[in-house]
N, CA, C and O atoms as a Maestro MAE file, in Angstrom:
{
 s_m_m2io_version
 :::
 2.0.0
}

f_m_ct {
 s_m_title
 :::
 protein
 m_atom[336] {
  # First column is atom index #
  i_m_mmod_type
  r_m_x_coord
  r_m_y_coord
  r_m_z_coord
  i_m_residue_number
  s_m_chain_name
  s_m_pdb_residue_name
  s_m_pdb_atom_name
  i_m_atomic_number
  :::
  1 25 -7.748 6.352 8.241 1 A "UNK " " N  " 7
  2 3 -7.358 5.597 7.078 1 A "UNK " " CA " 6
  3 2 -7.338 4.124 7.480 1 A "UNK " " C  " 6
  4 15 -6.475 3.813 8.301 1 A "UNK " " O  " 8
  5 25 -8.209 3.105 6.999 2 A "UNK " " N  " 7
  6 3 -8.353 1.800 6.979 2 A "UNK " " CA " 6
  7 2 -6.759 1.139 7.024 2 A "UNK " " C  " 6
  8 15 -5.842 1.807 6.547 2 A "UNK " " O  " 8
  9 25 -6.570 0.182 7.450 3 A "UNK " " N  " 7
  10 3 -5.625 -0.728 8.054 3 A "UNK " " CA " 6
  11 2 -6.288 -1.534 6.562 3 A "UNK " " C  " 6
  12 15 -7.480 -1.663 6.286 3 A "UNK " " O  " 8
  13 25 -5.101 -2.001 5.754 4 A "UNK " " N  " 7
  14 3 -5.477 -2.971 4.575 4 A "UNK " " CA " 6
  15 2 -4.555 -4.383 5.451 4 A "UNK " " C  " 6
  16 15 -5.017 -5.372 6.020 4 A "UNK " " O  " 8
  17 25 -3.267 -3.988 5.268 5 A "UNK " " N  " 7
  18 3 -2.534 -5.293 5.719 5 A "UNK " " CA " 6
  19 2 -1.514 -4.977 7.086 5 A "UNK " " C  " 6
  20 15 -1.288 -3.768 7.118 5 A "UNK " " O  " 8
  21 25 -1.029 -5.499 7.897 6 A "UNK " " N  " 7
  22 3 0.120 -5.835 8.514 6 A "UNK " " CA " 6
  23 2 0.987 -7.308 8.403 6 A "UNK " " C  " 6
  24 15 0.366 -8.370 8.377 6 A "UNK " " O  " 8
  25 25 2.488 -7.270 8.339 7 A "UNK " " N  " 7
  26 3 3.264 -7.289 8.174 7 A "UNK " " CA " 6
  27 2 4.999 -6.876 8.625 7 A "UNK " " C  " 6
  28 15 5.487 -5.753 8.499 7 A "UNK " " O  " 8
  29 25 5.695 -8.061 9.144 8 A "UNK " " N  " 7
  30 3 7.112 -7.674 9.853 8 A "UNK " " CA " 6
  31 2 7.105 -6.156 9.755 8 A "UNK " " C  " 6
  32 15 7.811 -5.389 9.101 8 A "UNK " " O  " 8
  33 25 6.341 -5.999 10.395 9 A "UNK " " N  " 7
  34 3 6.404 -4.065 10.985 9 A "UNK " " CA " 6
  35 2 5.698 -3.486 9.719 9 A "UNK " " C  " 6
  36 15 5.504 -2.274 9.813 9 A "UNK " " O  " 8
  37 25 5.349 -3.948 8.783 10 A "UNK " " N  " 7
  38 3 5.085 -2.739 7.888 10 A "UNK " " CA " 6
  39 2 3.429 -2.775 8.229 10 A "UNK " " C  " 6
  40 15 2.728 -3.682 8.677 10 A "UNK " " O  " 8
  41 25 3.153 -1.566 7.873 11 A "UNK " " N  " 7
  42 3 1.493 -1.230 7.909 11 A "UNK " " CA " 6
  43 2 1.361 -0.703 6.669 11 A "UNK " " C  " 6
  44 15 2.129 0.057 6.079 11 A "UNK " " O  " 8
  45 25 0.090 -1.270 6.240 12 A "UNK " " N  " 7
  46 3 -0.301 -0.596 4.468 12 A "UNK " " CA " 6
  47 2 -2.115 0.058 5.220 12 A "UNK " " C  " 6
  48 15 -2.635 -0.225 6.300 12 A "UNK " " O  " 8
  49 25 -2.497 0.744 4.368 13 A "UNK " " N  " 7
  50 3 -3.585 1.682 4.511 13 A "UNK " " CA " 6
  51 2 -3.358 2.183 3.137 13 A "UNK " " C  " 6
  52 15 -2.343 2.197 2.441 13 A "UNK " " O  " 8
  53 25 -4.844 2.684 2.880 14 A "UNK " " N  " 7
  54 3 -5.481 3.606 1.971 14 A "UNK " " CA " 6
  55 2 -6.467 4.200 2.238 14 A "UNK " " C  " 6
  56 15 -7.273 3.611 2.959 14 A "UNK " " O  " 8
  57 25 -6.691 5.140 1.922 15 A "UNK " " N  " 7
  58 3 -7.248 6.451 1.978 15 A "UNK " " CA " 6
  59 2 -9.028 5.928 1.241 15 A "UNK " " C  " 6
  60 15 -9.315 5.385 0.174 15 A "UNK " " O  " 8
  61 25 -9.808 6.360 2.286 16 A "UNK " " N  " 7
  62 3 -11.561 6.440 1.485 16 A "UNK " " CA " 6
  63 2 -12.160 7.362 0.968 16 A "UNK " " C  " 6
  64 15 -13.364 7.499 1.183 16 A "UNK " " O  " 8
  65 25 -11.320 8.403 -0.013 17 A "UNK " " N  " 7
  66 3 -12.312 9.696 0.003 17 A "UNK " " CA " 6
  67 2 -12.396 10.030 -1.582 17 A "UNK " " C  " 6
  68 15 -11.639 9.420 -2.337 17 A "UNK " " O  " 8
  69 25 -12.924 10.588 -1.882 18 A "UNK " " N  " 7
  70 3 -13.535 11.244 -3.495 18 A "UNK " " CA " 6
  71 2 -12.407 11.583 -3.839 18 A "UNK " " C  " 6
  72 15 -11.887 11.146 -4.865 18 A "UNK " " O  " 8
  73 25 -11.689 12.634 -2.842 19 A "UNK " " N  " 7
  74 3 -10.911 13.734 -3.091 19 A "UNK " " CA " 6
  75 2 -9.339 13.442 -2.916 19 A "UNK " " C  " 6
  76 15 -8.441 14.278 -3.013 19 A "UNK " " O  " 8
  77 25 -9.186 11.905 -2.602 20 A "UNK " " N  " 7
  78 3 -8.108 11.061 -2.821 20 A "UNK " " CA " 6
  79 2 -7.769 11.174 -4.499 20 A "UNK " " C  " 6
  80 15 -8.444 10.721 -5.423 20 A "UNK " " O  " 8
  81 25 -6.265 12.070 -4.574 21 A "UNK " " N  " 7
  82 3 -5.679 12.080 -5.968 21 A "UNK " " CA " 6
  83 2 -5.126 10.767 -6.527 21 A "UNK " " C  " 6
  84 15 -4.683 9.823 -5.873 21 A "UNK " " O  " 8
  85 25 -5.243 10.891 -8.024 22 A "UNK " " N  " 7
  86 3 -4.911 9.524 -8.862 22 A "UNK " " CA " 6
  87 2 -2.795 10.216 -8.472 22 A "UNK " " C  " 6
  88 15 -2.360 11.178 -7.841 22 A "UNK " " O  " 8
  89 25 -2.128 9.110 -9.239 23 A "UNK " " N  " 7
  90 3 -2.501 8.027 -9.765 23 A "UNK " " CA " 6
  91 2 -3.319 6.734 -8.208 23 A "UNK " " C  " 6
  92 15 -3.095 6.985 -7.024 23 A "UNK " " O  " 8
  93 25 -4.099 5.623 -8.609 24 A "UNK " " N  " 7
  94 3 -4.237 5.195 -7.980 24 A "UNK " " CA " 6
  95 2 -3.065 4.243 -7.094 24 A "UNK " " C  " 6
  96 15 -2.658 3.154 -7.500 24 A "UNK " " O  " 8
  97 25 -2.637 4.876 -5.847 25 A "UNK " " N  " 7
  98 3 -1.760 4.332 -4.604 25 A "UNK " " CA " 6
  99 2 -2.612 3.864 -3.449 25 A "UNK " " C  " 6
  100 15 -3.813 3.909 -3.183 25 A "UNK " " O  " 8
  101 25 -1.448 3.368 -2.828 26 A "UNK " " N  " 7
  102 3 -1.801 2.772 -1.496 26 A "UNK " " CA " 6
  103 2 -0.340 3.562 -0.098 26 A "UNK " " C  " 6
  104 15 0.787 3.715 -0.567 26 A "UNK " " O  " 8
  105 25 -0.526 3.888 1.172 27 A "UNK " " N  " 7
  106 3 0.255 4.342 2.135 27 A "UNK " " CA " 6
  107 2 1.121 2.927 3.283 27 A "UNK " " C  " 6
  108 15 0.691 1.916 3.839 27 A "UNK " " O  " 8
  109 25 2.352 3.531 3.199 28 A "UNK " " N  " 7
  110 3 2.769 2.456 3.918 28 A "UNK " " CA " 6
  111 2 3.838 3.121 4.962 28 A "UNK " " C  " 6
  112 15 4.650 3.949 4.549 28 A "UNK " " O  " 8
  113 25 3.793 2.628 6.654 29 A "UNK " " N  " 7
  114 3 4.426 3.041 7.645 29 A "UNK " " CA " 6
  115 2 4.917 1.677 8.601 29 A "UNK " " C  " 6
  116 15 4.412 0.600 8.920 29 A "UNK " " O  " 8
  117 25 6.036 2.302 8.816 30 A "UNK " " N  " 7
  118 3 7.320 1.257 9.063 30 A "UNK " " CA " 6
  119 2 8.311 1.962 9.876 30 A "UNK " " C  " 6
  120 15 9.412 2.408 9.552 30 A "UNK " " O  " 8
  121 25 7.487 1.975 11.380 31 A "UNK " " N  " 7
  122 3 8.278 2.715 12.588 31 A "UNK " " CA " 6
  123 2 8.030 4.157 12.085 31 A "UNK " " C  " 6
  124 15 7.013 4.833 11.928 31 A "UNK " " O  " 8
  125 25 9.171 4.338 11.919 32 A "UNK " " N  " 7
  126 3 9.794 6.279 12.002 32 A "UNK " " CA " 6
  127 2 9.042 6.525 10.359 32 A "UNK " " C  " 6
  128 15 8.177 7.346 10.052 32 A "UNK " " O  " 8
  129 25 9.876 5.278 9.303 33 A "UNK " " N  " 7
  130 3 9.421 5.968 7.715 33 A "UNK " " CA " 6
  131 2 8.209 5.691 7.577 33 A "UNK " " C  " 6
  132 15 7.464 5.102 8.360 33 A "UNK " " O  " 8
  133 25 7.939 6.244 6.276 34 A "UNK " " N  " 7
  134 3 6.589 5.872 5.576 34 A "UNK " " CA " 6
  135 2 6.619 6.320 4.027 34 A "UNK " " C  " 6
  136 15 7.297 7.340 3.903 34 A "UNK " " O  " 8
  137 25 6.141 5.907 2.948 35 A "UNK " " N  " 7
  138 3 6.013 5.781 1.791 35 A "UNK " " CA " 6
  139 2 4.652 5.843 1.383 35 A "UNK " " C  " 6
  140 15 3.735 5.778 2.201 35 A "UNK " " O  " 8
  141 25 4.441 5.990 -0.073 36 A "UNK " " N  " 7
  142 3 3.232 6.220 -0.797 36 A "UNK " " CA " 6
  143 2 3.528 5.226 -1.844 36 A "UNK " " C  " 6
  144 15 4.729 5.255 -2.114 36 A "UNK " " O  " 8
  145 25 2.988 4.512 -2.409 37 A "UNK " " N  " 7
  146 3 3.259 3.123 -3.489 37 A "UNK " " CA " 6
  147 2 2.008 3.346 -4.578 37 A "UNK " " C  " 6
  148 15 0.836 3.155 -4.253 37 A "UNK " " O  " 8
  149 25 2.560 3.931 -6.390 38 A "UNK " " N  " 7
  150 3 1.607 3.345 -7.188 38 A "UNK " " CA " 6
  151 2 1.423 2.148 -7.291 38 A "UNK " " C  " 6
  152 15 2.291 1.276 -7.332 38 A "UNK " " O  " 8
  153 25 0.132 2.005 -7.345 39 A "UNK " " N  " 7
  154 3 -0.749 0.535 -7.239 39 A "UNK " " CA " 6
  155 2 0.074 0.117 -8.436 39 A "UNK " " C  " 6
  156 15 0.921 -0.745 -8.198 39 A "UNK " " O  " 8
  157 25 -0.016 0.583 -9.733 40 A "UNK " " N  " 7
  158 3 0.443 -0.083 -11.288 40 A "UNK " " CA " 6
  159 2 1.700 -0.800 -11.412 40 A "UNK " " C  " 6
  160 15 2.025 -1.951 -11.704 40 A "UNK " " O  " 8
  161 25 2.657 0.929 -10.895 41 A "UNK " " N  " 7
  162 3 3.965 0.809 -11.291 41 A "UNK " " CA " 6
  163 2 4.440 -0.352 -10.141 41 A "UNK " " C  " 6
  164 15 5.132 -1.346 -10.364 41 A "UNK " " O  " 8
  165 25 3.957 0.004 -9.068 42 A "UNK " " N  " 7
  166 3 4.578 -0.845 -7.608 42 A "UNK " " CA " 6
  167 2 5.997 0.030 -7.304 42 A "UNK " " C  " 6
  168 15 6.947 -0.650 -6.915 42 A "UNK " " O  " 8
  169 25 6.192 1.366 -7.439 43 A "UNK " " N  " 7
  170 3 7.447 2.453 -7.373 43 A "UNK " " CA " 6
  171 2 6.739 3.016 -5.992 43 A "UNK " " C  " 6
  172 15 5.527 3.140 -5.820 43 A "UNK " " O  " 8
  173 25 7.847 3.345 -4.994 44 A "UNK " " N  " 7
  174 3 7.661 4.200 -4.657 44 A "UNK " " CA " 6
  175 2 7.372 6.164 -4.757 44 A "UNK " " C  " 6
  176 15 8.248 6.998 -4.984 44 A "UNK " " O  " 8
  177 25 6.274 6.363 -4.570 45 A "UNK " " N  " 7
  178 3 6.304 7.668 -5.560 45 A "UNK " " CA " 6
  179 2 6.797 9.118 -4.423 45 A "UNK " " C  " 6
  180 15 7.401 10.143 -4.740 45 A "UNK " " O  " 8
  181 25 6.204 8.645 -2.887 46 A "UNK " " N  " 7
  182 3 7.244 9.845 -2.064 46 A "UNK " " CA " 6
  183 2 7.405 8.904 -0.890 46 A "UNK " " C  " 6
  184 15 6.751 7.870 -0.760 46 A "UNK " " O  " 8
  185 25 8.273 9.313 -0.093 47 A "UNK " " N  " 7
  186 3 8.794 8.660 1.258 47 A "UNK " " CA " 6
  187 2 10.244 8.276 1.382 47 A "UNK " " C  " 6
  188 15 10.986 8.444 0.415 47 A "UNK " " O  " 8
  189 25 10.757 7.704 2.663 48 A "UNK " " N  " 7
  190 3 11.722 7.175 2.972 48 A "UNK " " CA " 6
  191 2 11.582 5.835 3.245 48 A "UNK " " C  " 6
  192 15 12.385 5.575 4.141 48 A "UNK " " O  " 8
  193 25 10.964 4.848 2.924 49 A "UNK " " N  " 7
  194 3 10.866 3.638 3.836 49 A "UNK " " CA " 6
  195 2 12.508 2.813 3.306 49 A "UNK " " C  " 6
  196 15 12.821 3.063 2.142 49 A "UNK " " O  " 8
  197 25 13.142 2.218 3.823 50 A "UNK " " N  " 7
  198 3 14.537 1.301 3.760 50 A "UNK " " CA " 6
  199 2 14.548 0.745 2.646 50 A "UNK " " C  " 6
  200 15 13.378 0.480 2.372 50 A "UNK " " O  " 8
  201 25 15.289 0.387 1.764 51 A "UNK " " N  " 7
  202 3 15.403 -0.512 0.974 51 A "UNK " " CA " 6
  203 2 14.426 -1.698 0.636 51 A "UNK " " C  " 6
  204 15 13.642 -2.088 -0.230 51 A "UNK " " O  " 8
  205 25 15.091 -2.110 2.158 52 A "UNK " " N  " 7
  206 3 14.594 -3.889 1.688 52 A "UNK " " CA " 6
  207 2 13.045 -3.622 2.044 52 A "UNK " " C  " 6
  208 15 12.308 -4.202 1.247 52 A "UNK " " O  " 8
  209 25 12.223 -2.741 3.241 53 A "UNK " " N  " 7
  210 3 11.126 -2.707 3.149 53 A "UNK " " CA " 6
  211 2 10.036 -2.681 2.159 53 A "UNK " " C  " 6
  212 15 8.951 -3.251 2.039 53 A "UNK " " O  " 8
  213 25 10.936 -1.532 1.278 54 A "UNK " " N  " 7
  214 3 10.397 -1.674 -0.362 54 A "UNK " " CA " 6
  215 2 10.404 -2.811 -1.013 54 A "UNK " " C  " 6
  216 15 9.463 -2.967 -1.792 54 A "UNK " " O  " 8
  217 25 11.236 -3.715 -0.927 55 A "UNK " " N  " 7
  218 3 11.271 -4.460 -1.540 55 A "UNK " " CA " 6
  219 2 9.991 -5.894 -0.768 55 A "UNK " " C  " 6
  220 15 9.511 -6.789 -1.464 55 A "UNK " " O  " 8
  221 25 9.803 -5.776 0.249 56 A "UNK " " N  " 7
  222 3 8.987 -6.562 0.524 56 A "UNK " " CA " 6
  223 2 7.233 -6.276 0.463 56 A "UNK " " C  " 6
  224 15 6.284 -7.058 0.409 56 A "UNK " " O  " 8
  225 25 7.343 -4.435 0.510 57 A "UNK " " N  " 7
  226 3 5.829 -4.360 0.050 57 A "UNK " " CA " 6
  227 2 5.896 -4.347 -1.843 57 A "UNK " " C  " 6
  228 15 4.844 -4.314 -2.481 57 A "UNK " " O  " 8
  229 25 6.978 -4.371 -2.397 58 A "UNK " " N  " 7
  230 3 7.100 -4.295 -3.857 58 A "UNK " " CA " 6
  231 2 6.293 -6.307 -4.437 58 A "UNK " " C  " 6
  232 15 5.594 -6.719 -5.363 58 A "UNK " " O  " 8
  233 25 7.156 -7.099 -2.876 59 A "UNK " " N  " 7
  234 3 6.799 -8.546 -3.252 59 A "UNK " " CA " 6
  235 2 5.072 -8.501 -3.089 59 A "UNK " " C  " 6
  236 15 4.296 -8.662 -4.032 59 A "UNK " " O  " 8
  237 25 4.723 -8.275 -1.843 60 A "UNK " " N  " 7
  238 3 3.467 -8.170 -1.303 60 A "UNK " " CA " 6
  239 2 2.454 -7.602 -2.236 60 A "UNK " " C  " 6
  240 15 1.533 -8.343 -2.580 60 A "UNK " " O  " 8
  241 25 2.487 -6.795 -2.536 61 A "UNK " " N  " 7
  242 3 1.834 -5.782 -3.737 61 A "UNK " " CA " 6
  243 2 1.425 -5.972 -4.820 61 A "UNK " " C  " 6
  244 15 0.461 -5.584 -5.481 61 A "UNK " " O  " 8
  245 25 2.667 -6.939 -5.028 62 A "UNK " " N  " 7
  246 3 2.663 -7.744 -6.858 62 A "UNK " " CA " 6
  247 2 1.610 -9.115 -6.775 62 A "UNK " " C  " 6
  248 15 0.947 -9.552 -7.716 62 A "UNK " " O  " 8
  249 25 1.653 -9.637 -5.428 63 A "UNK " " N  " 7
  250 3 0.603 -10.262 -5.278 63 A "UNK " " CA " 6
  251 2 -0.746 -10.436 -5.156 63 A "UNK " " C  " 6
  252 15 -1.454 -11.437 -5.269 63 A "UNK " " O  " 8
  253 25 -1.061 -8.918 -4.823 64 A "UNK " " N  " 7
  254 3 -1.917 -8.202 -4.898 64 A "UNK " " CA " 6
  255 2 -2.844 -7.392 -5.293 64 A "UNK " " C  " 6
  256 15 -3.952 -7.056 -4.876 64 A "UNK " " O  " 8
  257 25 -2.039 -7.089 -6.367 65 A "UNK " " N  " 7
  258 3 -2.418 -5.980 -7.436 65 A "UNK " " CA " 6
  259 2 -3.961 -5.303 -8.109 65 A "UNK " " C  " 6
  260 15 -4.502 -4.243 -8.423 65 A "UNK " " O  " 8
  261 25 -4.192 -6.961 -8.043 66 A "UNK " " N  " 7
  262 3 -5.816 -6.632 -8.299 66 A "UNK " " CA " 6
  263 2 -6.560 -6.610 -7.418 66 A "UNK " " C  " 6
  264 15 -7.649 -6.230 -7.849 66 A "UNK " " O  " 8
  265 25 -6.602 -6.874 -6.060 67 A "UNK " " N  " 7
  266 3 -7.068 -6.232 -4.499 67 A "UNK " " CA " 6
  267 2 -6.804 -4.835 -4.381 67 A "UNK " " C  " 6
  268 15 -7.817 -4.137 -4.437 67 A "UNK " " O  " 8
  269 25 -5.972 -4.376 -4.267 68 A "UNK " " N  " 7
  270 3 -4.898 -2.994 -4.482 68 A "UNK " " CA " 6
  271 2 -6.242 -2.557 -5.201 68 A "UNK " " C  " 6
  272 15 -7.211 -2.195 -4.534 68 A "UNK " " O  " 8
  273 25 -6.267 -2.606 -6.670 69 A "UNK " " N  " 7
  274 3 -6.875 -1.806 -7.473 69 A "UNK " " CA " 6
  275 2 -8.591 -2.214 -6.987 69 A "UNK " " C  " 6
  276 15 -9.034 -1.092 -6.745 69 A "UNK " " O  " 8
  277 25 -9.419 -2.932 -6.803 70 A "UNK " " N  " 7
  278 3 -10.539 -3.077 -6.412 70 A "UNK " " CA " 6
  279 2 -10.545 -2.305 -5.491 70 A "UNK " " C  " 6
  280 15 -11.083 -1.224 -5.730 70 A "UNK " " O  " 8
  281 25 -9.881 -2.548 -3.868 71 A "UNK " " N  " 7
  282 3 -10.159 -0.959 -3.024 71 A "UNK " " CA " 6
  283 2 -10.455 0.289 -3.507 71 A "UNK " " C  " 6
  284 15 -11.271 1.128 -3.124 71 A "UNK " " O  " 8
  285 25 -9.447 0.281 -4.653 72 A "UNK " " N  " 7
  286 3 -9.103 1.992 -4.758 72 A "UNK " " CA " 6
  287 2 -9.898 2.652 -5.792 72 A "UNK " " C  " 6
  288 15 -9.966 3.877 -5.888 72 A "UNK " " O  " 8
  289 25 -10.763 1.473 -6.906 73 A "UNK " " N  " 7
  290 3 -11.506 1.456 -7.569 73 A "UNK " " CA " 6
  291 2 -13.343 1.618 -6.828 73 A "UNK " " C  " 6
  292 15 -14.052 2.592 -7.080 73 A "UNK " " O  " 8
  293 25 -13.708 0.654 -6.092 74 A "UNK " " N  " 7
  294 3 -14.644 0.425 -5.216 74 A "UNK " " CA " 6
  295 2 -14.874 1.032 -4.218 74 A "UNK " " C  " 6
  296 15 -15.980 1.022 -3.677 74 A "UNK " " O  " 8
  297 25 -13.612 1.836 -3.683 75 A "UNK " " N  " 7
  298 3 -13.356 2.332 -2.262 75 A "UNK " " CA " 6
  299 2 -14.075 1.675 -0.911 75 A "UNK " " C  " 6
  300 15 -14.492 2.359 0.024 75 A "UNK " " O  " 8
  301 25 -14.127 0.609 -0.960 76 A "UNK " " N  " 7
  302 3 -14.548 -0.594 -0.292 76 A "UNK " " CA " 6
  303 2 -13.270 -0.883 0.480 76 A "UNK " " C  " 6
  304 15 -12.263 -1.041 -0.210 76 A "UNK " " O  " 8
  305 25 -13.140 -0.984 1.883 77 A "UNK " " N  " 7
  306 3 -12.353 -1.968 2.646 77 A "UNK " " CA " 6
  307 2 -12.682 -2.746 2.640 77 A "UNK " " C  " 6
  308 15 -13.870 -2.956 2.885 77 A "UNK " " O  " 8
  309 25 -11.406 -4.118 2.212 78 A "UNK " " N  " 7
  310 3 -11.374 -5.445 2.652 78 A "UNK " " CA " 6
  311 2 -9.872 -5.632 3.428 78 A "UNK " " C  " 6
  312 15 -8.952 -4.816 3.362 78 A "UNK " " O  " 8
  313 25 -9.859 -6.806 4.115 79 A "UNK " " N  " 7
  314 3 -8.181 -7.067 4.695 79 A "UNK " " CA " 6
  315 2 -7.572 -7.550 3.465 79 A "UNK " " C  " 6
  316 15 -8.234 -8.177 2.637 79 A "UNK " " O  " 8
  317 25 -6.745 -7.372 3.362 80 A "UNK " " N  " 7
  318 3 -5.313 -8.461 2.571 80 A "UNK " " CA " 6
  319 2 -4.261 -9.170 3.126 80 A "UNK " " C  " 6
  320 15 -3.437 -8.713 3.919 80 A "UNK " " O  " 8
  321 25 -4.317 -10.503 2.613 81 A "UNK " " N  " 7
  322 3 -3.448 -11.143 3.846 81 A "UNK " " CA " 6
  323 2 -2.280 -10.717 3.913 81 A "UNK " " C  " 6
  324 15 -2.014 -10.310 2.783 81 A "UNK " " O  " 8
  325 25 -1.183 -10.529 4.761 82 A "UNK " " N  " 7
  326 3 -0.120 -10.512 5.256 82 A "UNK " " CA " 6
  327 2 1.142 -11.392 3.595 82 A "UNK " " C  " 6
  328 15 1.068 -12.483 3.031 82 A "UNK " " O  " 8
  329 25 2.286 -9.967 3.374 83 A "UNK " " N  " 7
  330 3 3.399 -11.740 3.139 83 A "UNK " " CA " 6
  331 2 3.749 -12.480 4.101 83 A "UNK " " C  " 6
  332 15 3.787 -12.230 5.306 83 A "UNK " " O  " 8
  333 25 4.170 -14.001 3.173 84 A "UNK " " N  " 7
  334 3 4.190 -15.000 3.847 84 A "UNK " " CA " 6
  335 2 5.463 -15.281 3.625 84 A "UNK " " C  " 6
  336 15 5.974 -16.277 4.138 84 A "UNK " " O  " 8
  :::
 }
 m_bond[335] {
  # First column is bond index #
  i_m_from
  i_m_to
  i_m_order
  :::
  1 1 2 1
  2 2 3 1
  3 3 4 2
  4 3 5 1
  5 5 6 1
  6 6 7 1
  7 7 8 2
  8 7 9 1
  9 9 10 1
  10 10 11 1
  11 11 12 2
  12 11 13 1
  13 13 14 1
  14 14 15 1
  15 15 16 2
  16 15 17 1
  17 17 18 1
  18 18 19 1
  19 19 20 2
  20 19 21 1
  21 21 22 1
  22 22 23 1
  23 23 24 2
  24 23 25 1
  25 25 26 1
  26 26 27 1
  27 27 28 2
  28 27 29 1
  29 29 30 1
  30 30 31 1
  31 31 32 2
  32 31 33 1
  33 33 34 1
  34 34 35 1
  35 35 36 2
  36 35 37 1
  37 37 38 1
  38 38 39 1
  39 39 40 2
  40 39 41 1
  41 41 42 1
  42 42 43 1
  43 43 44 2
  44 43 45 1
  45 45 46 1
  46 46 47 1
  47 47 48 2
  48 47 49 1
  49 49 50 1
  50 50 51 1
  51 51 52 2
  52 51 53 1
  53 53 54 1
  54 54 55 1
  55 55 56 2
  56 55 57 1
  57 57 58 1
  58 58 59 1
  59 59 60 2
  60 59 61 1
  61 61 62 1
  62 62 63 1
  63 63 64 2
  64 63 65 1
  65 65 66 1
  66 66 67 1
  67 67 68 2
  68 67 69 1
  69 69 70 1
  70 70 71 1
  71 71 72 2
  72 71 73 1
  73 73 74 1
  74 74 75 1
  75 75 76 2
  76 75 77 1
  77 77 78 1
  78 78 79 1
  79 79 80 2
  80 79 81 1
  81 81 82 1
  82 82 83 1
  83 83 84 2
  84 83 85 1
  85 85 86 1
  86 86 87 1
  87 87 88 2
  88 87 89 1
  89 89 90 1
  90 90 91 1
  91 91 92 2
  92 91 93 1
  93 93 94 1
  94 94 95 1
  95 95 96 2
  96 95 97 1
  97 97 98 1
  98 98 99 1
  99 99 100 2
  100 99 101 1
  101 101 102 1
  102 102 103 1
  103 103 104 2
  104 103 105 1
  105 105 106 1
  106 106 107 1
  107 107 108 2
  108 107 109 1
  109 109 110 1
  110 110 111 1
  111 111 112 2
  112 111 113 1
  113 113 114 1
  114 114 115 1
  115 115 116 2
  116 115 117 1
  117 117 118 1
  118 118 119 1
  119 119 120 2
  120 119 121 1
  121 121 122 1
  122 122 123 1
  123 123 124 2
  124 123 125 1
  125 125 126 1
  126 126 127 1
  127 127 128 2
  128 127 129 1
  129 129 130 1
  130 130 131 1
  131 131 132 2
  132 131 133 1
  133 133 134 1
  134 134 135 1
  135 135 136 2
  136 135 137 1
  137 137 138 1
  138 138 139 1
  139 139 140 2
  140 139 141 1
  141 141 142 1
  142 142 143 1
  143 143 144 2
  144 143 145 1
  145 145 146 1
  146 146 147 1
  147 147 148 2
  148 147 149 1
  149 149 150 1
  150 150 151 1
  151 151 152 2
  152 151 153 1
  153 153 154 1
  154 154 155 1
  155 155 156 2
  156 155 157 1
  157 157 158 1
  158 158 159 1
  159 159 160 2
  160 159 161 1
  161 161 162 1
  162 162 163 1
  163 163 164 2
  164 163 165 1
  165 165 166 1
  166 166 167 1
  167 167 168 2
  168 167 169 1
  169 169 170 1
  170 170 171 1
  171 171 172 2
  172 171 173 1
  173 173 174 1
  174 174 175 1
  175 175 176 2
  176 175 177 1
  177 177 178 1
  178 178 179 1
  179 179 180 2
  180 179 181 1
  181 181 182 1
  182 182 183 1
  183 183 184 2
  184 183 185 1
  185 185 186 1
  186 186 187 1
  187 187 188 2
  188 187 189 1
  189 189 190 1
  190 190 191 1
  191 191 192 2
  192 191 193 1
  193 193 194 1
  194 194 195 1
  195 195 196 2
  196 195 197 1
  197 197 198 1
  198 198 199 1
  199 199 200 2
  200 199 201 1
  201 201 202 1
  202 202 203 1
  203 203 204 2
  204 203 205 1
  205 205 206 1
  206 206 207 1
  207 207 208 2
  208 207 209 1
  209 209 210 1
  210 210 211 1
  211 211 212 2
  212 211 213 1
  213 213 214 1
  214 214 215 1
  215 215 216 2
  216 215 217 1
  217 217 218 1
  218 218 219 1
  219 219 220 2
  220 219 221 1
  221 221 222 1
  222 222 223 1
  223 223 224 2
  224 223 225 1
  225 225 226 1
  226 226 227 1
  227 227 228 2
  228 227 229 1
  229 229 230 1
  230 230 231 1
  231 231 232 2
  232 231 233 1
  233 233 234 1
  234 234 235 1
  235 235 236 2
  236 235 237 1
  237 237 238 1
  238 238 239 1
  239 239 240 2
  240 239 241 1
  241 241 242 1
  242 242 243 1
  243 243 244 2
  244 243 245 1
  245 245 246 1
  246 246 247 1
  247 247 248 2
  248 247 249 1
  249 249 250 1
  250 250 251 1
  251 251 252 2
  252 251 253 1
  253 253 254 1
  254 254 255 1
  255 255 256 2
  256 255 257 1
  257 257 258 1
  258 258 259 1
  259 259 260 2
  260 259 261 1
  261 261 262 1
  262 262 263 1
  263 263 264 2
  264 263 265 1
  265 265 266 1
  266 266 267 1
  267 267 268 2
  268 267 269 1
  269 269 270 1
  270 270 271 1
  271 271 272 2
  272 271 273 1
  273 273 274 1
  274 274 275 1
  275 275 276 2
  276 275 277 1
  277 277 278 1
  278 278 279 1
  279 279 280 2
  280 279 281 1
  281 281 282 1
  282 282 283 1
  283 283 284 2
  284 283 285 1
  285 285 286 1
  286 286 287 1
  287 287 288 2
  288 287 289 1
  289 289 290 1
  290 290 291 1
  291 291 292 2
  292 291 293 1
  293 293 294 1
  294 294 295 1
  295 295 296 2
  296 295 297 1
  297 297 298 1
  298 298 299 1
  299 299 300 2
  300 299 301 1
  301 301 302 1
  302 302 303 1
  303 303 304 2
  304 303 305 1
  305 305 306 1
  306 306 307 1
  307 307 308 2
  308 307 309 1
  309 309 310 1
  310 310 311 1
  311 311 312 2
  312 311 313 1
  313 313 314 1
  314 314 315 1
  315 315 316 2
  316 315 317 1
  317 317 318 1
  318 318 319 1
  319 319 320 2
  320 319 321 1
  321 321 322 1
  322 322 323 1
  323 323 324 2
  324 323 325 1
  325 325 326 1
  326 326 327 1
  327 327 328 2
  328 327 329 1
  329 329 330 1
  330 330 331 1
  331 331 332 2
  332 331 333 1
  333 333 334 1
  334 334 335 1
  335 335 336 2
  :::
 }
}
């Protein structure tokens, strides 16, 4: 699974395959947790990641949104920069 961004420990990735289920998400791991994030809603939909982690791929994400959806649309890797 492609490396999209890193970030104060967090790692985001998404998945390249046909058989990758909607809704369209992105994967995120942070040490021990890890989470699954709809691209739309920006909710976590399964995982444990901390609070505030959420809340910083929730910031990151929103910035993003239409990168987010071009990957997952295109299934094309590109990087995304880091929050700042």
């Amino acid at each position: 699974m492609p490396v999209i961004s890193r970030f104060y420990g967090l790692v985001v990735k998404m998945y390249f395959s046909s058989a990758e289920h909607n809704p369209p998400h992105f994967h995120v791991s942070y040490g021990e947790y890890a989470g699954i994030f709809n691209i739309q809603t920006l909710q976590m939909m399964e995982g444990d990641l901390p609070a505030k982690a959420q809340a910083l791929i929730r910031e990151w994400a929103g910035e993003h949104k239409d990168d987010l959806q071009k990957i997952w649309d295109k299934q094309e890797f590109i990087q995304i920069p880091p929050l700042e």
